[in-house]
N, C-alpha and C positions, 0 to 999 in steps of 0.2 A: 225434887219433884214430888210433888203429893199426889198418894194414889186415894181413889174414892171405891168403896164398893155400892153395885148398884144391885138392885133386886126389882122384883119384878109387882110389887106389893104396891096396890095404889097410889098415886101423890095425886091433889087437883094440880091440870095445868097452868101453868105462870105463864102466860102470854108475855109478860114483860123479861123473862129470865132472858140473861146476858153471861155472859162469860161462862164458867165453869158449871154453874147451874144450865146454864141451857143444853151444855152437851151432856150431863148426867141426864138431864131431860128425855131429851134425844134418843138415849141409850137406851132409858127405860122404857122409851115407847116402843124403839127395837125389840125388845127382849118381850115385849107383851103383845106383838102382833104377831099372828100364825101368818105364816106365807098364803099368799092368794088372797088376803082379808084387804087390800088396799086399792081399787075399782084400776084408778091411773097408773098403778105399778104393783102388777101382779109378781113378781121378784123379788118387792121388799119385805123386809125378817127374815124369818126362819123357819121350818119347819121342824115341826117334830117327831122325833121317833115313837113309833108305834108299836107296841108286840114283839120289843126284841129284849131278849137279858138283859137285867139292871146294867151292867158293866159295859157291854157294847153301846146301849141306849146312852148312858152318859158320856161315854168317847165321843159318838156323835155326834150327840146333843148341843158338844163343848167345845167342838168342830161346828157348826152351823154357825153356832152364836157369836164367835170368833168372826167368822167369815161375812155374819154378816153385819156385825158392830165395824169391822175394817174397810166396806163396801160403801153402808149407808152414814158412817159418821167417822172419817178418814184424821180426824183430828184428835183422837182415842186411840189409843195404845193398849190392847188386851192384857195381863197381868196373867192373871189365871181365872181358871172357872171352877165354882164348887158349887156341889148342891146337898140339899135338905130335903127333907121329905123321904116318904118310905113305899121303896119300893115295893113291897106285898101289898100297900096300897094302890100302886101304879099311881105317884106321886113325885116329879121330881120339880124343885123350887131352884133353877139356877140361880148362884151369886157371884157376880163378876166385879174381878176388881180390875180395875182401870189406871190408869194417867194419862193425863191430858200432853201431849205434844207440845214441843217446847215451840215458840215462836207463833202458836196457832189462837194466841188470846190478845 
């Protein structure tokens, strides 16, 4: 199975994407939407942690994203989550990596 990692760094959208592009699509749109930002379904994404330690924040963080890549795009298989960015910035860059579900293409 081939895994993809997704980030959160702009793509333009492919209205035409099919297969495995569409669910990294998908993913990425997940991972870029705050929770309550989607009018029809104020449930979709995730939210983020706010004002807690680097360490708790990204447990969390890796926990939402998780729950909600497996919620809004069921054809995805979480891997792991890692992030970038500096905390004394209060910066954290999720990178999730993925595999796509066997039977779902």
């Amino acid at each position: 199975m081939t895994e993809y990692e997704v980030t959160t760094d702009q793509n333009p959208i492919d209205f035409g994407a099919d297969g495995p592009q569409a669910i990294i699509q998908n993913i990425r749109m997940i991972m870029a939407s705050p929770a309550y930002n989607c009018p029809m379904d104020r449930g979709f994404a995730w939210s983020p942690d706010v004002d807690s330690p680097l360490p708790i924040a990204q447990a969390r963080t890796a926990a939402r994203i998780t729950e909600a890549i497996h919620t809004n795009e069921p054809r995805a298989e979480v891997i792991s989550v890692k992030f970038e960015g500096d905390g004394l910035e209060g910066l954290l860059k999720p990178r999730v990596k993925v595999r796509i579900r066997d039977g779902t293409i």
